[in-house]
Structures are given as structure tokens and as C-alpha cells.
C-alpha positions as CSV (number, residue, x, y, z in Angstrom):
1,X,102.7,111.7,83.9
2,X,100.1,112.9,81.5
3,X,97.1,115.4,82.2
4,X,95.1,115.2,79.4
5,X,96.4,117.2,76.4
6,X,98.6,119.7,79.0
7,X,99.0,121.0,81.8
8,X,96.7,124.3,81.3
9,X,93.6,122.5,79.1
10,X,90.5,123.7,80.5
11,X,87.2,122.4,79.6
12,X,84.2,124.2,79.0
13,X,83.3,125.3,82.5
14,X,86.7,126.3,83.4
15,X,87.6,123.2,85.2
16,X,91.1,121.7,84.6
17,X,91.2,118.3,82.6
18,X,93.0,116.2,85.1
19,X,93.0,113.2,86.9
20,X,94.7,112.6,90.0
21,X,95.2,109.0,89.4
22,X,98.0,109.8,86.6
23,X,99.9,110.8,89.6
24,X,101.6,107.0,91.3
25,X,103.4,106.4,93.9
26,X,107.3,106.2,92.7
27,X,109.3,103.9,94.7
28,X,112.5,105.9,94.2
29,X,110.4,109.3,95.2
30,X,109.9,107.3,98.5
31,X,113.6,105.9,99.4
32,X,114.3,109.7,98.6
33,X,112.2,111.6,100.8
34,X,112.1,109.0,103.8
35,X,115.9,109.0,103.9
36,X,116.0,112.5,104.2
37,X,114.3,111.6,107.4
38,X,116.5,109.6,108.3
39,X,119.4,110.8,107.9
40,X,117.9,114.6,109.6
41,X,116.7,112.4,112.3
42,X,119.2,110.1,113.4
43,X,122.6,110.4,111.6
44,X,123.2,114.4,110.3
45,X,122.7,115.1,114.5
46,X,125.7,112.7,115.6
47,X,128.4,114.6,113.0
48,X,126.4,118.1,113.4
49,X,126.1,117.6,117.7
50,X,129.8,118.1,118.6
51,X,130.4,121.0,115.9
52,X,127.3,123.0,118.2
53,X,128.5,122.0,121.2
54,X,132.3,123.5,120.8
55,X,130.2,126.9,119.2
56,X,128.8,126.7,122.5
57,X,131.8,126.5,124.5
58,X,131.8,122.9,125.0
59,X,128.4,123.2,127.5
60,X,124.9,121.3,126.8
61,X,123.3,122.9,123.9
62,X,120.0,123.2,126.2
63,X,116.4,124.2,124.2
64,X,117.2,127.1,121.9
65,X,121.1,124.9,120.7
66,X,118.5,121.6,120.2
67,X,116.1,123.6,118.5
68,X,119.4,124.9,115.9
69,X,120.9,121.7,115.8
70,X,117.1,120.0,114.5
71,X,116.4,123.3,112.4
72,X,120.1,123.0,110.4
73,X,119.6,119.1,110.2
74,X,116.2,118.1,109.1
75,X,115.1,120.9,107.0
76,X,117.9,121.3,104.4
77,X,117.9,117.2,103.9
78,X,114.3,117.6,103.2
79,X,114.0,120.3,100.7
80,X,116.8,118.7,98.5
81,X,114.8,115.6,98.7
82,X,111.6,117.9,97.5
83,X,114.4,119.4,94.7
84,X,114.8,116.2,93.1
85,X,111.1,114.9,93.0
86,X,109.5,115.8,89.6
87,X,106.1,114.7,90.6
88,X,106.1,117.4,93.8
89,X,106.9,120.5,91.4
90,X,104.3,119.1,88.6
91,X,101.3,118.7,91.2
92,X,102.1,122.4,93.3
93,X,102.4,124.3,89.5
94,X,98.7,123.1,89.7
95,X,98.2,125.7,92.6
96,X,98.2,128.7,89.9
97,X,94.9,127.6,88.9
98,X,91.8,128.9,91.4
99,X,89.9,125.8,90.8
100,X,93.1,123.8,92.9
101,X,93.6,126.4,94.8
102,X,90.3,125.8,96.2
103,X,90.5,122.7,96.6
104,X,93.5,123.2,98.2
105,X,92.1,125.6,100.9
106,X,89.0,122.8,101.5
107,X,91.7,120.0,102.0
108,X,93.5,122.3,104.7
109,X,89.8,122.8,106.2
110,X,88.6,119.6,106.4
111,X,91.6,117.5,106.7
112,X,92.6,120.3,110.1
113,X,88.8,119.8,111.7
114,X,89.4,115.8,110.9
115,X,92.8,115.9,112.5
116,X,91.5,117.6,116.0
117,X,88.7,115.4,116.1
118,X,90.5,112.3,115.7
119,X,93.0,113.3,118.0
120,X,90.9,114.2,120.8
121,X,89.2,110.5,120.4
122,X,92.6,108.8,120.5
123,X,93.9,111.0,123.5
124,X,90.9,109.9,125.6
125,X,91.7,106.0,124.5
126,X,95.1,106.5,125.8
127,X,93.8,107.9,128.6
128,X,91.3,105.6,129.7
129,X,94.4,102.4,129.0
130,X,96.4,104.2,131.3
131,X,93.7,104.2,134.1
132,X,92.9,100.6,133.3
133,X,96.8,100.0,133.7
134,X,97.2,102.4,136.4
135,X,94.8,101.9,139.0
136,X,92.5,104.5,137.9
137,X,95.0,107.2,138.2
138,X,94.7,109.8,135.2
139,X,97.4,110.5,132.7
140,X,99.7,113.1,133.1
141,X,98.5,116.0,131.0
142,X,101.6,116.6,128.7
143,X,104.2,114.3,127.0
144,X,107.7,115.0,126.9
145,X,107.4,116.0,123.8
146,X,105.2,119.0,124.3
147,X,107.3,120.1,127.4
148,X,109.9,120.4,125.6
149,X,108.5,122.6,123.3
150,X,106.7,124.6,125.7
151,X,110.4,125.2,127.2
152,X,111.7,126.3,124.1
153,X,108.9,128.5,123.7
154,X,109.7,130.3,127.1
155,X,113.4,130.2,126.2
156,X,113.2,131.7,122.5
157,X,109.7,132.0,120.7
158,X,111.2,132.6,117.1
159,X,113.3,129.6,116.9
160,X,109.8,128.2,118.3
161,X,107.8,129.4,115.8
162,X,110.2,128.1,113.1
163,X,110.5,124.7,113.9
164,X,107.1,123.7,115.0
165,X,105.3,126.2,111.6
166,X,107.8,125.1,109.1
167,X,110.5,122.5,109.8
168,X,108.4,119.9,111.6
169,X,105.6,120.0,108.7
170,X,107.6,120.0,105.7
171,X,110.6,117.5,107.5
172,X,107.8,114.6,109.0
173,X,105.2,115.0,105.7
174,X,108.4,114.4,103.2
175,X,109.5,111.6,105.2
176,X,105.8,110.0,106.6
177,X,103.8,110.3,103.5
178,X,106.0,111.2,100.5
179,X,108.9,108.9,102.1
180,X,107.0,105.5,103.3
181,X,103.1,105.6,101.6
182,X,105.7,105.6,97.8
183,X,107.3,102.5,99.3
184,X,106.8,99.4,97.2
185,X,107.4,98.2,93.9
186,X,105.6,99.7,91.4
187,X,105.1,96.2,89.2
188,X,102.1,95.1,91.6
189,X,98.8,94.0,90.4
190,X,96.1,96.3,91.9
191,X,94.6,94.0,94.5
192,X,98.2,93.8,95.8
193,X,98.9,97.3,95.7
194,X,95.7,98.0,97.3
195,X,96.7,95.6,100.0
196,X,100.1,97.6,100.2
197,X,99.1,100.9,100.4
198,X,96.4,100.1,103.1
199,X,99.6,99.0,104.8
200,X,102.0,101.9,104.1
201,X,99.1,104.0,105.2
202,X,98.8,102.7,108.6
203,X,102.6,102.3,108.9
204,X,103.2,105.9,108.2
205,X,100.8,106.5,110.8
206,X,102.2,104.6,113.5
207,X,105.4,105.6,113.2
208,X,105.0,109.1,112.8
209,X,103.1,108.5,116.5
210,X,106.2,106.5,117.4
211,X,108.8,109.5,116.6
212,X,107.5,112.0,118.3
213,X,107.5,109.7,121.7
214,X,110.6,107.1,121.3
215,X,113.2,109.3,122.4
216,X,111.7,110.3,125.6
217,X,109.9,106.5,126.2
218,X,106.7,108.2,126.6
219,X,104.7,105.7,125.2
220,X,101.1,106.6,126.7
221,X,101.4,109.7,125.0
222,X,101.8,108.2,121.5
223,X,98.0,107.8,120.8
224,X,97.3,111.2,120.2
225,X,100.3,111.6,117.6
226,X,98.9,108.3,116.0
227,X,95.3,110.1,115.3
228,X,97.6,113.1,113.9
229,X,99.5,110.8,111.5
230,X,96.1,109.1,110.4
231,X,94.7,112.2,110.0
232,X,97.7,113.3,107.5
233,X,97.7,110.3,106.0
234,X,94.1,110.7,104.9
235,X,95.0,114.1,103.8
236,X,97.9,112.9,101.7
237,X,96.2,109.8,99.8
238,X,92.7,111.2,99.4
239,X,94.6,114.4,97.6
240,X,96.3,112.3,95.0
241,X,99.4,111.9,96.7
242,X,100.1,115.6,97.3
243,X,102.8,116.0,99.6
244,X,101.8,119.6,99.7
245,X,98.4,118.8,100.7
246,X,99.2,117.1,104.3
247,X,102.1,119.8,104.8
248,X,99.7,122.7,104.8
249,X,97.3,120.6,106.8
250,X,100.0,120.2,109.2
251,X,100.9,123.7,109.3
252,X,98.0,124.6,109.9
253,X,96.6,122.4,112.6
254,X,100.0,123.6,114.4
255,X,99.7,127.3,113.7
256,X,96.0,127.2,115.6
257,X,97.2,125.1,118.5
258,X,100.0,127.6,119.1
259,X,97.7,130.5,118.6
260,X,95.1,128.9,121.3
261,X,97.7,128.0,123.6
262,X,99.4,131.2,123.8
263,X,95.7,132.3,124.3
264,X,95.1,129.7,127.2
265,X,91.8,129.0,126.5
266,X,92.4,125.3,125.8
267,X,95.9,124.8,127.5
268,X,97.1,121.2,126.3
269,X,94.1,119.8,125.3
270,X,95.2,120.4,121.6
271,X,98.7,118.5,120.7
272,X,101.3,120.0,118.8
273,X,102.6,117.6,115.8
């Protein structure tokens, strides 16, 4: 990657001499970060489940053992994958500027009002399916997903706070935006890679809808998710690829839902990602 002359040249009216388009997508980046995913996701669980089960004398783990068992699996995978990625350390050194910074703070801003309003459009699509499917009856207010949480927020608020501020941002924004939108081989002509990152965009938005419901089946609830993921995804590629940029956004966006929530002023209307 090259900025310019280095990565402090200013020019005359203090701005920094950069362009976001040196930064590319980097296939091997991607198989990095999205296996980190993976592997937090799906396979670190089935060797880590039985060691938290005997710690807990051999009885279900119930909300405050899950929330441990997803803290101590998906986290660590996904900062070694962030340990190993040049590009990630190279754009957030960028952040010691004020002119980035700002820009920073104006992403968070826009992409958190973007990601409310987009998700409120898709809930009320899912919504009015479900009556068309349903006989007019209404959709449950509530996936599976956000009981759950809700539960684990009655049963222990800290592990709460941790893994819906910190752990689901930084693990799903690795793995959904630095892990599949880097997918692809980097040889393409650009009307192909524009073809394939119009692709990876939607397919990182999709399934980041998909994983928040496939567990549970709770498949009318996904829409909402899939106007979160969008949302991020928008954050992510109109940033230059800053992984950085869509985790704040996503820390964000959750930090005010929990804050509202515990107000009850909007109650569910506002999803938790």
C-alpha cells in the first residue's frame, strides 16, 4: 500500500494526502478473518462446550455459561485474525490524525441513523409477509434472538454488556465485512470485480441476517438483521474498506438500543445486532 509520499504528508490545508482506493480487498485478509468466524461460531463451541459443562458440574450451561462459552470462543479467534492483517493496523494508525478522526465520528453518525432507518423499513416488510402468510395475524414482537438476550440481561448484565458492546461487533464485522466482501481473486478486471463486490456486498448482508436467526429457525425475524447487515456493509465499503469503521457503527447502534431499552421508551422496536 502507498499513501502518497508517507503516512504523515499533509498538504497545505492540513488535510492528509491519501486515497482510500490504495487500500484493496486481500483475498487472504478475507479467508483469515471469515474463518475466525467460523471456527468461533461453529467448531471452537463443540471442543470448548463439554470443558464448560464439567466446570459446571455437568448441568446445562443456561444464559450467563452461553454467554462465557460465545465470549471465550469468538472473540479471541477474531482478534488474532485482526493481529495478522497489515492493512487493519495501517488504516486505524490513521485515527491519530483529527481530520480521520472526524471522519471517523461522521461515519459512526450517519452510518448508526442509516442503520435504524433501514431497519425499521425491513421489520415492517417482514411484518406485513407474515400477515399476508398468516392470515392477517401480526408478528410476534421479539425473535429468539433478542429473548435470549433479554434473559441474559435479567440473569447477569455485565456478561450482557460485554458480549452484545464488544464481542458481537468486533467477532460478526471481522467475519461479515473484513471476512466475505475480501473474498475473490484479486487478478479481476474491474467490470468483474465490480460485479463481485456488488455480490460479496449483498452476501455479507444476507448472511449476517441469516446467523443471528438459523439456530433458533426464526426466519420471519431475519429481515430486520438483513437491513442491519446492509447498513454495515454500506459503512464498511463506502469507508475504504475499514473494518474499524462498521465495528464502531455497530457498537454504537447497539450501545443506544441497550440504553433505550433499559429506559423503555421504545421497548423492542429497536433490534439488537
Amino acid at each position: 500500500m502507498k499513501i502518497i509520499k508517507d503516512a504523515s504528508a499533509k498538504s497545505r490545508n492540513g488535510y492528509l494526502k491519501y486515497n482510500f482506493h490504495d487500500f484493496k480487498p486481500v483475498l487472504q485478509d478475507g479467508i483469515l478473518a471469515f474463518g475466525s468466524l467460523i471456527l468461533g461460531l461453529f467448531v471452537l463451541p463443540i471442543f470448548m462446550f463439554p470443558l464448560f459443562k464439567a466446570i459446571n458440574g455437568g448441568h446445562a450451561l443456561g444464559e450467563t455459561g452461553s454467554a462465557l462459552l460465545q465470549i471465550f470462543t469468538e472473540l479471541p479467534l477474531a482478534l488474532v485474525a485482526l493481529l495478522f492483517i497489515k492493512q487493519f493496523w495501517e488504516k486505524l494508525f490513521l485515527l491519530r490524525y483529527s481530520q480521520e478522526a472526524l471522519r471517523f465520528l461522521a461515519f459512526i453518525v450517519v452510518g448508526s441513523m442509516a442503520l435504524f432507518t433501514v431497519e425499521s423499513i425491513f421489520g415492517m416488510v417482514g411484518g406485513l409477509l407474515y400477515q399476508l402468510f398468516h392470515n392477517g395475524h401480526k408478528l410476534p414482537t421479539g425473535s429468539t434472538n433478542e429473548n435470549a438476550l433479554d434473559k441474559l440481561k435479567n440473569a447477569n448484565l455485565f456478561l450482557f454488556l460485554i458480549l452484545v458492546i464488544f464481542v458481537g461487533p468486533i467477532s460478526e464485522e471481522v467475519g461479515m465485512r473484513l471476512g466475505i466482501m475480501n473474498l475473490g481473486p484479486n487478478n479481476l478486471t474491474p467490470e468483474s470485480r465490480s460485479v463481485l463486490k456488488f455480490i460479496l456486498f449483498t452476501l455479507s448482508s444476507v448472511l449476517f441476517g441469516m446467523m443471528h436467526v438459523v439456530l433458533s429457525n426464526d426466519w420471519w425475524h431475519v429481515f430486520p438483521y438483513i437491513g442491519s447487515g446492509l447498513a454495515f456493509a454500506s459503512v464498511y465499503a463506502f469507508s475504504g474498506y475499514q473494518v474499524h469503521y462498521s465495528i464502531g457503527t455497530h457498537l454504537t447502534t447497539n450501545l443506544i438500543v441497550v440504553i433505550i431499552n433499559m429506559n423503555n421508551t421504545v421497548g423492542h422496536n429497536l433490534v439488537l445486532v
